[in-house]
DOLUM-287581 format. One record per residue (C-alpha): residue number from 1; x, y, z. Coordinates in Angstrom, 2 decimals. Example, Ala and Ser with C-alpha at 12.3 -4.5 7.8 and 13.67 -1.06 7.14 Angstrom:
2
MILO  resi        u        v        w
MILO     1    12.30    -4.50     7.80
MILO     2    13.67    -1.06     7.14
% end
This chain:
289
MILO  resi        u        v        w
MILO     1     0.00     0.00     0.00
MILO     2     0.83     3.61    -0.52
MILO     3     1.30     6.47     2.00
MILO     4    -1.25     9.14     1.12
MILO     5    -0.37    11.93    -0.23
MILO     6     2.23    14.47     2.00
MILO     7     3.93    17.92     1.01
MILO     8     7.63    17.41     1.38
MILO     9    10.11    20.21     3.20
MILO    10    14.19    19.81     3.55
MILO    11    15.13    22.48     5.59
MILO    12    19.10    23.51     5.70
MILO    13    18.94    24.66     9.51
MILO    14    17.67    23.83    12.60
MILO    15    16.15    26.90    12.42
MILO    16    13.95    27.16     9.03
MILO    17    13.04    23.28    10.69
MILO    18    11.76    24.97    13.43
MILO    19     9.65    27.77    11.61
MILO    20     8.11    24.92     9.30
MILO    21     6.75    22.86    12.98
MILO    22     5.95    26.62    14.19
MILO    23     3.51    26.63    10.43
MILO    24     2.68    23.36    10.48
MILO    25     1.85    22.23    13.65
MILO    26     0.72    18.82    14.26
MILO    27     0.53    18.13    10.75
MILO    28     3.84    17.86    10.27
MILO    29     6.20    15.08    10.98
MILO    30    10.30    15.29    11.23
MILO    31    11.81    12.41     9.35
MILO    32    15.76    11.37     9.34
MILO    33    15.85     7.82     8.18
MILO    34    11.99     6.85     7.85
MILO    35    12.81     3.17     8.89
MILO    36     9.69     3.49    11.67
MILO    37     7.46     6.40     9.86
MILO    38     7.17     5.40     6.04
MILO    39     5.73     1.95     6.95
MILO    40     3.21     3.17     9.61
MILO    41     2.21     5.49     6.71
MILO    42     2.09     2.85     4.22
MILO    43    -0.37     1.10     6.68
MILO    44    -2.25     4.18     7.36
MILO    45    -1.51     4.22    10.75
MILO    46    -0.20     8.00    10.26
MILO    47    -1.26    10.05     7.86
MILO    48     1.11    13.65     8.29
MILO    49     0.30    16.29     5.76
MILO    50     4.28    17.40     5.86
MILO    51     7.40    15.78     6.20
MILO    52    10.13    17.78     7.32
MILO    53    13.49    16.16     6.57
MILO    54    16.33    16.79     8.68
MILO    55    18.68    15.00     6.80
MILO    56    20.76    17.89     5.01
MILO    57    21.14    19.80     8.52
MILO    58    24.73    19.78     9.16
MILO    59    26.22    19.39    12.47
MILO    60    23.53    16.43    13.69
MILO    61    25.10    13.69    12.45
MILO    62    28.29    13.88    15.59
MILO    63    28.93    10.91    17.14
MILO    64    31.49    11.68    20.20
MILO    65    31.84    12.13    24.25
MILO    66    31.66    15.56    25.63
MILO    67    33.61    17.42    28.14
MILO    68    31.76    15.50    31.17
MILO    69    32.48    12.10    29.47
MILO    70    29.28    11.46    28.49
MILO    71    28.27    10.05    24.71
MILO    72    26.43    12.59    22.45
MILO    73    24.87    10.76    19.43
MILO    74    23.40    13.71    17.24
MILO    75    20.01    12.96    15.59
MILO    76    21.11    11.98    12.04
MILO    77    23.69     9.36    13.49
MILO    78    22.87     5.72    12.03
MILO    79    22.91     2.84    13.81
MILO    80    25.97     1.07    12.15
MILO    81    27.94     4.20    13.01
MILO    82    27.31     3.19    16.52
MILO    83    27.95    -0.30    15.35
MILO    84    31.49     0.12    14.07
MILO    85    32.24     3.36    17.23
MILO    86    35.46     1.83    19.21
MILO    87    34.57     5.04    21.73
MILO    88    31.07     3.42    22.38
MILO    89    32.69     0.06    22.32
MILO    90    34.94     1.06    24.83
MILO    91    33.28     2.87    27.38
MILO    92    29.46     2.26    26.48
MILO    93    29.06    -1.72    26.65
MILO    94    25.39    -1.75    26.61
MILO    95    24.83     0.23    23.93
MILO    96    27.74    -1.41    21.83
MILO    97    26.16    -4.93    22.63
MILO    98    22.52    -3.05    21.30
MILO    99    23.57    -1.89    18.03
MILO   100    24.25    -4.54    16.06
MILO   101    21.10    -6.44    17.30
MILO   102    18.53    -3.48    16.09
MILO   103    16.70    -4.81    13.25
MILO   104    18.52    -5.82    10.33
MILO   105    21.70    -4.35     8.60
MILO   106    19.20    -2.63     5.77
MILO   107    17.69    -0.52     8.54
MILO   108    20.71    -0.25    10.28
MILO   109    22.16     1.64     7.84
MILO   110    19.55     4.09     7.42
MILO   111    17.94     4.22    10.99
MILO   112    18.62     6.29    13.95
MILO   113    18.99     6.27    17.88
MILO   114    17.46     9.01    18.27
MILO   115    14.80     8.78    15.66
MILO   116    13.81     5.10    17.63
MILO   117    13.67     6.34    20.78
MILO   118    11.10     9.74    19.40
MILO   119     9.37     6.83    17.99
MILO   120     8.40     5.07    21.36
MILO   121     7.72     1.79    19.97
MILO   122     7.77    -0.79    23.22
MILO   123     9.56    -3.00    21.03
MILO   124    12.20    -0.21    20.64
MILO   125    15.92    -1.51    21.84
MILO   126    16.87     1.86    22.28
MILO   127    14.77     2.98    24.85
MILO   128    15.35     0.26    26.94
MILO   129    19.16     1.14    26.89
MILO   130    18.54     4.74    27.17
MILO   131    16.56     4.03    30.67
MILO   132    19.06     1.35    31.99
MILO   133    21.97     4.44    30.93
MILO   134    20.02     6.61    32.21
MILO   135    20.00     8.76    29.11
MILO   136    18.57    11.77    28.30
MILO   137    17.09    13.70    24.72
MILO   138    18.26    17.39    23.91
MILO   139    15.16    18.75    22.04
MILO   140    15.90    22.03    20.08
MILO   141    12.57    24.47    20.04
MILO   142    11.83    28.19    19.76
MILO   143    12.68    29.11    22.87
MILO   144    16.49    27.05    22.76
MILO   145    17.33    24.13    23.84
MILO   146    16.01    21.74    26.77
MILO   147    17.10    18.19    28.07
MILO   148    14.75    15.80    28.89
MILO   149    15.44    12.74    31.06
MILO   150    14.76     9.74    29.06
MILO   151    11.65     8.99    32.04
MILO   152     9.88    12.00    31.35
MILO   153    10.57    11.76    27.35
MILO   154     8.86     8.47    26.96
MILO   155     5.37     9.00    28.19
MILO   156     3.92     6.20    26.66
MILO   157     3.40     3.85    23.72
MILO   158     4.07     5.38    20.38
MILO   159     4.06     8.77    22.95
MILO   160     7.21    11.53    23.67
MILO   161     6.83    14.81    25.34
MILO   162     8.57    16.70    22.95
MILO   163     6.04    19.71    21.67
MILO   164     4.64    20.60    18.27
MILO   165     7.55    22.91    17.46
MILO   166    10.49    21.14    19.09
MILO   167    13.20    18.79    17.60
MILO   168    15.21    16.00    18.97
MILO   169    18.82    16.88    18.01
MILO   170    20.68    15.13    20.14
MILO   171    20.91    12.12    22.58
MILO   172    23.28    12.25    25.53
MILO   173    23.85     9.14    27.93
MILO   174    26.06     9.38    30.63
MILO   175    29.31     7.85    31.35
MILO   176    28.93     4.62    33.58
MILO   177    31.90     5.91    35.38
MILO   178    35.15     3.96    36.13
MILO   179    35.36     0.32    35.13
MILO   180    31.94    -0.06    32.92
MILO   181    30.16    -3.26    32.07
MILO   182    26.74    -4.29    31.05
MILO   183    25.05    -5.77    27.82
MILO   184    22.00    -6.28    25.87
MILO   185    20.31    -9.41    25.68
MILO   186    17.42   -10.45    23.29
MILO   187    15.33   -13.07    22.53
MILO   188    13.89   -12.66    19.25
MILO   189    12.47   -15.90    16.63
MILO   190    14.89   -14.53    13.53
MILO   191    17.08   -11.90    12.55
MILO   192    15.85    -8.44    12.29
MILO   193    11.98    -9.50    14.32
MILO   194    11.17    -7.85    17.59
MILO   195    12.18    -9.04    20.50
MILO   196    10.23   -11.68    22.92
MILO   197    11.99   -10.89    25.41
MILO   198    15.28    -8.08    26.32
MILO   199    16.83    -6.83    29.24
MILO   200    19.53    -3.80    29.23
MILO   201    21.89    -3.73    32.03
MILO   202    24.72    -1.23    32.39
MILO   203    27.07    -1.03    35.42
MILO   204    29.96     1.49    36.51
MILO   205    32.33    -0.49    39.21
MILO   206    34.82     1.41    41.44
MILO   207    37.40    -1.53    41.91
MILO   208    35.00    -4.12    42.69
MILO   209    31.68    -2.11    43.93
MILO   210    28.93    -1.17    41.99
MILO   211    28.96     2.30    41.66
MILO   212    26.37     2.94    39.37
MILO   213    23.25     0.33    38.50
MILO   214    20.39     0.61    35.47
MILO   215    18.23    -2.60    34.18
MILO   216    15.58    -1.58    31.21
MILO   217    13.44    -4.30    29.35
MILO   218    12.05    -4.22    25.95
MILO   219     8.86    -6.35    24.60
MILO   220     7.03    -7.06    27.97
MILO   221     5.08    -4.39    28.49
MILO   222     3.22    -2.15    27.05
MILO   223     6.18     0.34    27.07
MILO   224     9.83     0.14    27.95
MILO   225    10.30    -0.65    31.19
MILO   226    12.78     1.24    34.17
MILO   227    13.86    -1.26    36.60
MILO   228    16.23     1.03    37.96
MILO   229    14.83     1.11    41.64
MILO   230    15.77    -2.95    41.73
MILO   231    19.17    -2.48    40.34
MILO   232    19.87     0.32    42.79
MILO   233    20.13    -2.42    45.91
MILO   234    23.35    -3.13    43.75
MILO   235    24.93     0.07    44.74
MILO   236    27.89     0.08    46.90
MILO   237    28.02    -3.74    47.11
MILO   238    30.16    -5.92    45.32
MILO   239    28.29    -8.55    42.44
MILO   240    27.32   -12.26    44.05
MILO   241    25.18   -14.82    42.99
MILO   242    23.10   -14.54    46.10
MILO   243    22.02   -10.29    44.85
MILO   244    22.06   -11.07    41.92
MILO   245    19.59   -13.64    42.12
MILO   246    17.55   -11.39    44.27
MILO   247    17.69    -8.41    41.71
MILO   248    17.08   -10.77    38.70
MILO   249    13.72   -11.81    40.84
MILO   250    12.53    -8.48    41.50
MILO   251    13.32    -7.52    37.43
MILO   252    11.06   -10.20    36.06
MILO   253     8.39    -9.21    38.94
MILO   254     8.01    -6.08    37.10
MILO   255     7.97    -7.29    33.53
MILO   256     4.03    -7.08    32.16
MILO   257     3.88    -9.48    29.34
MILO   258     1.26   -11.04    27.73
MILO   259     0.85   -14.24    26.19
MILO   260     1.03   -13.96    22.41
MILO   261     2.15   -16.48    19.13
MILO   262     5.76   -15.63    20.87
MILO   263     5.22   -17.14    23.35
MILO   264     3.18   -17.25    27.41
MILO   265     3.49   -14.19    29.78
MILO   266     5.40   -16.81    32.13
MILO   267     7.73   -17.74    29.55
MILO   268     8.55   -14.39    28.88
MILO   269     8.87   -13.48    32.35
MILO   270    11.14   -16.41    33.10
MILO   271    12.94   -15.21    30.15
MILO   272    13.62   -11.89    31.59
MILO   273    14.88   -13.30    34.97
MILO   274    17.04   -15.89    33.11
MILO   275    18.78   -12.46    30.52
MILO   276    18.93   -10.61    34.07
MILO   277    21.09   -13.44    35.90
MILO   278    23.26   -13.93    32.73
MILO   279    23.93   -10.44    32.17
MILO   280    24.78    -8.88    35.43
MILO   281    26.88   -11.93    35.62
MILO   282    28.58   -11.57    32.88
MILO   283    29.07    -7.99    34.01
MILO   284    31.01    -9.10    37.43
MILO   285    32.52   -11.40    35.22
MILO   286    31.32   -14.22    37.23
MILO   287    29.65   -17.46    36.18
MILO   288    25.85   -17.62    35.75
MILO   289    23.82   -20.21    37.89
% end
């Protein structure tokens, strides 16, 4: 099927983008890679009378850390930039183990971060890494710029608080801090489908302590869901079996998934325990039960 019909802008500056939201209003849609608007339009599940196309704004496509260490990924980075980014590999484990398992390598090379997390899809890897990072989205507007902690950006399914006239320009996720670990694990029935099942963890250790603690999941719930509070009793202590056992409980206690053709809200919930275990295991570098 065919989108309807749409009047097309390609604004050269963040500005002119601005005045065309400012004209447009809610009519209008900003597009970098398309990989999640084009086929919800093809459906007919949106139907925007403008797209505004980012892509030939310079200056958005920056990949880097800033001064306080932490990683800015401007809005018109793809994902196998972050794929093939020794800084992210380096410092940013759970978003390095993320990348290459978003979608396949066709929308890879054409999607965005932050273009999946404005996108809210519960299914969305990204914002299930951006919560367990605790992350946050620079949206551009009028009136300058404003950073919005990744909690109060997604405010539901298919739902961010950015307003009519504002852009996301910029995501910025904080440095784990000292010695980082963490990972993304996904279940998912072939390459490139949505996941079952995923849990992000990322960890900063001071020597052997847990200095800083995030756990996100993606595909049990009806959005991405913080399990931060649960991985905060990891703070300050050092990694055993016995907490981590504990933690991976309390993670898969907050999961909310339904049974589906994927599979029974147990499994998946057992799922999410077992990905919890393995993961902040594998963190401590420590052998899973």
């Amino acid at each position: 099927m065919y989108p309807p019909p749409f009047h097309y802008e390609a604004p050269t500056s963040i500005e002119e983008a601005i005045s065309l939201l400012q004209q447009y209003g809610d009519e209008a849609k900003v597009i970098s890679g398309g990989m999640s608007l084009i086929p919800m339009m093809k459906l007919r599940f949106a139907s925007p009378e403008v797209l505004i196309d980012i892509n030939n704004i310079p200056g958005l496509d920056n990949l880097g850390t800033g001064a306080d260490g932490a990683l800015e990924v401007g809005a018109l980075v793809r994902n196998r930039t972050i794929v093939r980014s020794d800084e992210v590999r380096s410092g940013f484990p759970c978003a390095a183990a993320c990348a290459p398992m978003v979608a396949d390598p066709l929308v890879r090379n054409r999607g965005t971060l932050v273009g999946s997390v404005c996108h809210a899809d519960p299914q969305g890897d990204w914002g299930a890494v951006m919560m367990a990072m605790q992350g946050e989205i620079v949206a551009q507007g009028p009136n300058g710029r404003r950073n919005i902690p990744i909690d109060q950006f997604i405010v539901g399914p298919f739902q961010n608080s950015l307003n009519d006239d504002e852009i996301a320009v910029q995501a910025r996720i904080p440095s784990p801090g000292g010695r980082a670990g963490g990972t993304y694990l996904k279940l998912e029935r072939k390459v490139g489908d949505f996941a079952t099942a995923a849990v992000a963890i990322s960890l900063g250790f001071d020597g052997s302590t847990v200095s800083r603690a995030g756990i996100a999941l993606t595909g049990v719930g009806s959005a991405n869901i913080n399990c931060n509070n649960a991985a905060q009793s990891l703070v300050g202590s050092s990694l055993s079996q016995s907490n981590i056992q504990e933690v991976a409980r309390q993670v898969a206690g907050m999961a909310e998934p339904k049974s589906d053709h994927r599979g029974s809200a147990d499994y998946k919930r057992e799922i999410v325990r077992v990905f919890t275990v393995r993961g902040l295991s594998q963190a401590a570098g420590i052998r899973a039960a």
